[in-house]
N, CA and C of each residue as an Amber inpcrd file, in Angstrom:
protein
   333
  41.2500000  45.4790000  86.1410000  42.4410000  44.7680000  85.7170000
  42.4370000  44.6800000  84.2000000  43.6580000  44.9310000  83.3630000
  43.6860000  45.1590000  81.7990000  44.7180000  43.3750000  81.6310000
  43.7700000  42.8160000  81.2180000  44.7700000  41.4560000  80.5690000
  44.9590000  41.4160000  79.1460000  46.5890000  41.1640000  78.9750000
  46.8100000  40.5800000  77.4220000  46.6340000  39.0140000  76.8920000
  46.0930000  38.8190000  76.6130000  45.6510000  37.7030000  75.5310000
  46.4820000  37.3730000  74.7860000  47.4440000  36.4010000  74.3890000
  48.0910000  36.0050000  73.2100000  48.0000000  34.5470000  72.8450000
  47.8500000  34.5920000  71.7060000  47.2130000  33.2630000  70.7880000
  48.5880000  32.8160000  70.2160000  50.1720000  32.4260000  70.7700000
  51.2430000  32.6870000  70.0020000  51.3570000  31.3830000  68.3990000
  52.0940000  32.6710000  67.2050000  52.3910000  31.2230000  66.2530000
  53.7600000  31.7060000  65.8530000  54.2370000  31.2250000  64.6940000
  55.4350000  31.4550000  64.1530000  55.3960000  32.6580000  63.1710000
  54.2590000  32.5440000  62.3220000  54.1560000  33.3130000  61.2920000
  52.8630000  34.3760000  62.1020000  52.0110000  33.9960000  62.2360000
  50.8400000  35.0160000  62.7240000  50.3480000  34.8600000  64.6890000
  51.0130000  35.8700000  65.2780000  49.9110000  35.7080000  66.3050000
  49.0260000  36.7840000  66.4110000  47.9700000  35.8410000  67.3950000
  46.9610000  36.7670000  67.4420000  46.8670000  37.2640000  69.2110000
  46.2430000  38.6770000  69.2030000  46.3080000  39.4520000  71.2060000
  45.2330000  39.9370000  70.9240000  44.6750000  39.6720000  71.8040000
  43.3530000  40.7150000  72.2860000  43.8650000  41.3900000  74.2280000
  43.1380000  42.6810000  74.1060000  43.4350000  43.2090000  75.2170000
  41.8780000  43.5860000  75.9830000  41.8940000  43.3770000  77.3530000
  40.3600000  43.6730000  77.7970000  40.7800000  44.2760000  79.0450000
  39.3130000  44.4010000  79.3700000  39.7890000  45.2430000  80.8060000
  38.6940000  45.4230000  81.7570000  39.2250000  44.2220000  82.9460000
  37.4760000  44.1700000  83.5790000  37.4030000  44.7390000  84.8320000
  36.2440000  46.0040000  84.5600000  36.2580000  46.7380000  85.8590000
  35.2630000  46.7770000  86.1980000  34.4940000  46.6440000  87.8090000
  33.2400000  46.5040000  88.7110000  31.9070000  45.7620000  87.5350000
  32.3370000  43.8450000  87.4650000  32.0260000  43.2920000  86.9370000
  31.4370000  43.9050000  85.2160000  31.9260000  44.4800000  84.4040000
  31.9680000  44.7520000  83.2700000  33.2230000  44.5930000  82.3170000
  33.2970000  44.1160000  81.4730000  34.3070000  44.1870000  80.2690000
  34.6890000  44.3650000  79.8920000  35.6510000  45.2940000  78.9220000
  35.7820000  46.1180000  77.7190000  36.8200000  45.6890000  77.2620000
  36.3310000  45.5090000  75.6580000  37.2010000  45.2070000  74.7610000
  38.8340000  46.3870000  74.5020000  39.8520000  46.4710000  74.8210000
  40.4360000  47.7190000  74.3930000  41.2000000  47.5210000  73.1720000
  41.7560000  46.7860000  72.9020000  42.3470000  46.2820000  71.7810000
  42.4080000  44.9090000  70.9940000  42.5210000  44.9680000  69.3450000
  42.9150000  43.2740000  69.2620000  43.7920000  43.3740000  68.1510000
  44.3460000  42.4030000  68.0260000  45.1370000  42.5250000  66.3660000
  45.8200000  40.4680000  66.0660000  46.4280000  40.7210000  65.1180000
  47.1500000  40.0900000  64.5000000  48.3300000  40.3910000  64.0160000
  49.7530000  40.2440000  65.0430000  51.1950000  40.2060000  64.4550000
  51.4130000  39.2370000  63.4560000  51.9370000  39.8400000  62.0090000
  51.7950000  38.9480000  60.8100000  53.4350000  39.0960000  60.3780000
  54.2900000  38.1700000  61.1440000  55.5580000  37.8800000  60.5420000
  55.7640000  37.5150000  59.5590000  56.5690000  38.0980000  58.3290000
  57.5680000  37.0560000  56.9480000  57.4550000  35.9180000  57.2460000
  56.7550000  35.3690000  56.1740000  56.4490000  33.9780000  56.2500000
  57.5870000  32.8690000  56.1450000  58.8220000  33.7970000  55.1670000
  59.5620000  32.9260000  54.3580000  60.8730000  33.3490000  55.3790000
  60.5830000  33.7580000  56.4450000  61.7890000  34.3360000  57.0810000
  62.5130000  33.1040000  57.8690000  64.1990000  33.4490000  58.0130000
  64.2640000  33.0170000  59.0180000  63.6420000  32.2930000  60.4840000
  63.7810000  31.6210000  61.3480000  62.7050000  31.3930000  62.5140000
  63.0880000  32.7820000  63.5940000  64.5860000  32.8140000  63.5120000
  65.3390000  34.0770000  64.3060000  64.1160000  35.1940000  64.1350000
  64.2720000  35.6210000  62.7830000  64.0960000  37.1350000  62.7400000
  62.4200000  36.9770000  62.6670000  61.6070000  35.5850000  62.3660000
  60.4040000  35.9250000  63.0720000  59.7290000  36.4100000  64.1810000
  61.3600000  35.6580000  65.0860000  61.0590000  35.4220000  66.8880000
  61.4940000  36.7740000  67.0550000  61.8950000  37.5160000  66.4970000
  63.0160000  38.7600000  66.6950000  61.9840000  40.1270000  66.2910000
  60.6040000  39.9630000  65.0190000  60.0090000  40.5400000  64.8630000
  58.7960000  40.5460000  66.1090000  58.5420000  39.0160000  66.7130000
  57.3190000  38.9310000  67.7230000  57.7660000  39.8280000  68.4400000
  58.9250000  39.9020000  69.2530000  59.2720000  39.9860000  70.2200000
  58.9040000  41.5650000  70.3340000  59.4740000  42.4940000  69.0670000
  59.3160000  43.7600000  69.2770000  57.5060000  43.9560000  68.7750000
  57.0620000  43.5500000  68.3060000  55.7740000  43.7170000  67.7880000
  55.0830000  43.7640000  68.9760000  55.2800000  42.7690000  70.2120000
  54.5010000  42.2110000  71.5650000  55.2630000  43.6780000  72.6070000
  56.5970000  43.4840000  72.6580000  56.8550000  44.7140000  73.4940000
  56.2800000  45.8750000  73.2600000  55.7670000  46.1190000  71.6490000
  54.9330000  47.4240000  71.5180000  53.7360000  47.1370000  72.1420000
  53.1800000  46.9360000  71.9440000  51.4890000  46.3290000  71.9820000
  51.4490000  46.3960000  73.9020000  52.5360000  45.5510000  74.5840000
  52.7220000  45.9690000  75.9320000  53.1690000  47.6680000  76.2800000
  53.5670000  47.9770000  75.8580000  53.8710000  49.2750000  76.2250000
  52.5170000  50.2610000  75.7620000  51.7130000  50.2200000  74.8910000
  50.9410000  50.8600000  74.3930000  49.5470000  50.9170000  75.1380000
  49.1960000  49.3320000  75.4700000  48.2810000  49.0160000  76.5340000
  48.2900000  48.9080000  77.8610000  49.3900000  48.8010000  78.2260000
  49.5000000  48.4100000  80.0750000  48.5400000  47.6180000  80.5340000
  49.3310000  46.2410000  80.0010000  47.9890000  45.3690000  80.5800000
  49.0460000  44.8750000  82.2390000  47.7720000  44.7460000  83.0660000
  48.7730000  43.9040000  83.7810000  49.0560000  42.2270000  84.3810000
  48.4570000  41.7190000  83.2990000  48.7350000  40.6570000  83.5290000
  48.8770000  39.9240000  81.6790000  49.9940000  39.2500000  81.6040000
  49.5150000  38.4020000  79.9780000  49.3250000  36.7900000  80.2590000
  48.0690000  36.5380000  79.6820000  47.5250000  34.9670000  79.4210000
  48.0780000  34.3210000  78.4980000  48.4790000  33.3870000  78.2580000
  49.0290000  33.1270000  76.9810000  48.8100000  31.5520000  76.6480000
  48.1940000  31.6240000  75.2640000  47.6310000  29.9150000  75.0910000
  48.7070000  29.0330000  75.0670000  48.4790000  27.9770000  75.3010000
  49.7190000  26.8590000  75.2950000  49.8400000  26.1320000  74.1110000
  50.5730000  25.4620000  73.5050000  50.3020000  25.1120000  72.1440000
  49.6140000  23.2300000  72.4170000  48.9890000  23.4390000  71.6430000
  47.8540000  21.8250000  71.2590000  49.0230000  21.3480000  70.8170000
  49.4360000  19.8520000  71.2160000  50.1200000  19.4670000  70.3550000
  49.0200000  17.5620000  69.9190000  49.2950000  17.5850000  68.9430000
  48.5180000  16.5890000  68.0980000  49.2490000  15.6890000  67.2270000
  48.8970000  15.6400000  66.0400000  50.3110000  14.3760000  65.5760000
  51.6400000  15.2240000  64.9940000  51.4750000  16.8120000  65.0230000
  52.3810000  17.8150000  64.2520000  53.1080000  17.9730000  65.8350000
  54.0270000  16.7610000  66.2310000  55.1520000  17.5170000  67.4450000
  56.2570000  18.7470000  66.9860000  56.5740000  18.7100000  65.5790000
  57.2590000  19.7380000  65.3480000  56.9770000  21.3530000  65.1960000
  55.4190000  21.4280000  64.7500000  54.7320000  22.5180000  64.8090000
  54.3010000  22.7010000  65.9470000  53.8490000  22.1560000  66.9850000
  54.2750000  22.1360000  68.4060000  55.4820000  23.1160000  69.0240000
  56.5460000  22.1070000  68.4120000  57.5350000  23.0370000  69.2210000
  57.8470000  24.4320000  68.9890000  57.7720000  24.7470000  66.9580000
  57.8640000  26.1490000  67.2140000  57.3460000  27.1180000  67.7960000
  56.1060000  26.6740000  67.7950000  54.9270000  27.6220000  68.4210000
  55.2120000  27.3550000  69.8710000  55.7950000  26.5010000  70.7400000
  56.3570000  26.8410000  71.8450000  57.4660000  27.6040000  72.3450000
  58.2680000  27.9420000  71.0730000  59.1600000  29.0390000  70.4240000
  58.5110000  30.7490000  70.9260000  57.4650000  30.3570000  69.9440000
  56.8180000  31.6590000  70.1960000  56.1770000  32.1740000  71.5850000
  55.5870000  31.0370000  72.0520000  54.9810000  31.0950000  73.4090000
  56.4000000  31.7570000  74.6720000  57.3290000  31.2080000  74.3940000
  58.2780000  31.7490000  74.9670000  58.7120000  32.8650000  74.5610000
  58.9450000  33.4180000  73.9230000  58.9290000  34.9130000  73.4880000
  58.1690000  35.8300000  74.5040000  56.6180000  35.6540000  73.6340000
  55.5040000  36.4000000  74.6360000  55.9340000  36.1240000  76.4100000
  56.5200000  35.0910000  76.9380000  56.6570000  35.1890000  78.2830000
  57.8770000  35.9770000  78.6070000  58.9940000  35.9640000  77.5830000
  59.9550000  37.0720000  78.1630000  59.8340000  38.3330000  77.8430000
  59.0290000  38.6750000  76.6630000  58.5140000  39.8860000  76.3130000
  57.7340000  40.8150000  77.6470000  56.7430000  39.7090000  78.2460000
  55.9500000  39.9060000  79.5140000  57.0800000  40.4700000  81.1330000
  57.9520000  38.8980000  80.5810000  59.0230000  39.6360000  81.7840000
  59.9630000  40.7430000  82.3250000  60.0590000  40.9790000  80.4750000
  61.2070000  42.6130000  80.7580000  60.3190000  43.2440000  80.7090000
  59.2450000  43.5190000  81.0350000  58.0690000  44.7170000  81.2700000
  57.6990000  44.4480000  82.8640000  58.2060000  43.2850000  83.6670000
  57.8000000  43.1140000  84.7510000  56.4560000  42.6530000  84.9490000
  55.5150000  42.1720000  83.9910000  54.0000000  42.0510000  83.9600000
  54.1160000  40.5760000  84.6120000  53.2780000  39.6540000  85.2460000
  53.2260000  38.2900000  85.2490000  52.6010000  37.8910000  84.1790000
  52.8820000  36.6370000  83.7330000  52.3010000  35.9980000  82.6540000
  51.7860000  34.3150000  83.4190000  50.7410000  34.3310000  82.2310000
  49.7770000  32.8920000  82.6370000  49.6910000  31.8150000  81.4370000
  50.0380000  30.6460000  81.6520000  49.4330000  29.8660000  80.6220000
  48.6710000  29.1990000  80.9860000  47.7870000  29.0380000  79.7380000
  46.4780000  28.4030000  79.5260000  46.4420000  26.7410000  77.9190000
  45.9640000  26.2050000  78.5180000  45.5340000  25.1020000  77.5580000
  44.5480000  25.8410000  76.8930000  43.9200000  25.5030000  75.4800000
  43.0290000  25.5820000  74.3950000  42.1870000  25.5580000  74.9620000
  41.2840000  24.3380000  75.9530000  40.2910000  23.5530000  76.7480000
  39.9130000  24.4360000  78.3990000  41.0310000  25.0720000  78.6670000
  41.0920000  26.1820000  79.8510000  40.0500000  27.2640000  79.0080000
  40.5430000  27.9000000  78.1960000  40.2740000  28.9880000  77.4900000
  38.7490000  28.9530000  76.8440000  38.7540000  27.2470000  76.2640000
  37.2730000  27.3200000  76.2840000  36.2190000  27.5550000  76.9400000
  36.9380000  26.8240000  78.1050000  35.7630000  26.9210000  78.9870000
  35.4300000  28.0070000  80.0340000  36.1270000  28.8550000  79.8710000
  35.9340000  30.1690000  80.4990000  35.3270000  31.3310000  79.4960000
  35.2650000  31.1590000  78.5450000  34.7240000  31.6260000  77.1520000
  33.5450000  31.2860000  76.7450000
């Protein structure tokens, strides 16, 4: 099974891609999508979107994980990055892949 990983933000996310076959691992890909900082929120969400549809098409993962955003005393940085998190899930959907979310604390502890 090949899973995508996405760490979503506004300005930078981060994917790792793996792929675990007859209990072994493999790393296949990782990166960092690095959106215009000073951009619009649109044409950030507008750059994820195609940056993630590549990265899906390139890897064939079939399943994407996707972190949930921490929210802490920043509720507004919260929400964008739940912006983004939604992206990566419709990005996932017009490819037909299922997608998963995960808490920070999920992720740890399977890590």
């Amino acid at each position: 099974m090949r899973i995508l990983g996405v760490d979503p933000g506004t300005v930078t996310t981060g994917y790792g891609v793996i792929e675990s076959r007859d209990d072994e691992i493999t790393l296949i890909d990782y990166g960092a999508l690095v959106s215009p900082e000073r951009s619009p929120i649109g044409e950030r969400l507008s750059y994820l979107y195609r940056k993630l549809m590549e990265v899906i098409s390139h890897c064939q993962p079939d399943a994407v994980a996707i972190e949930e955003p921490f929210v802490a005393k920043n509720v507004r940085s919260a929400l964008a990055i739940g912006k983004a998190q939604a992206v990566a899930i419709l990005a996932a959907a017009n490819k037909g892949i299922p997608s998963y979310e995960y808490t920070p604390a999920q992720i740890k502890q399977v890590v």
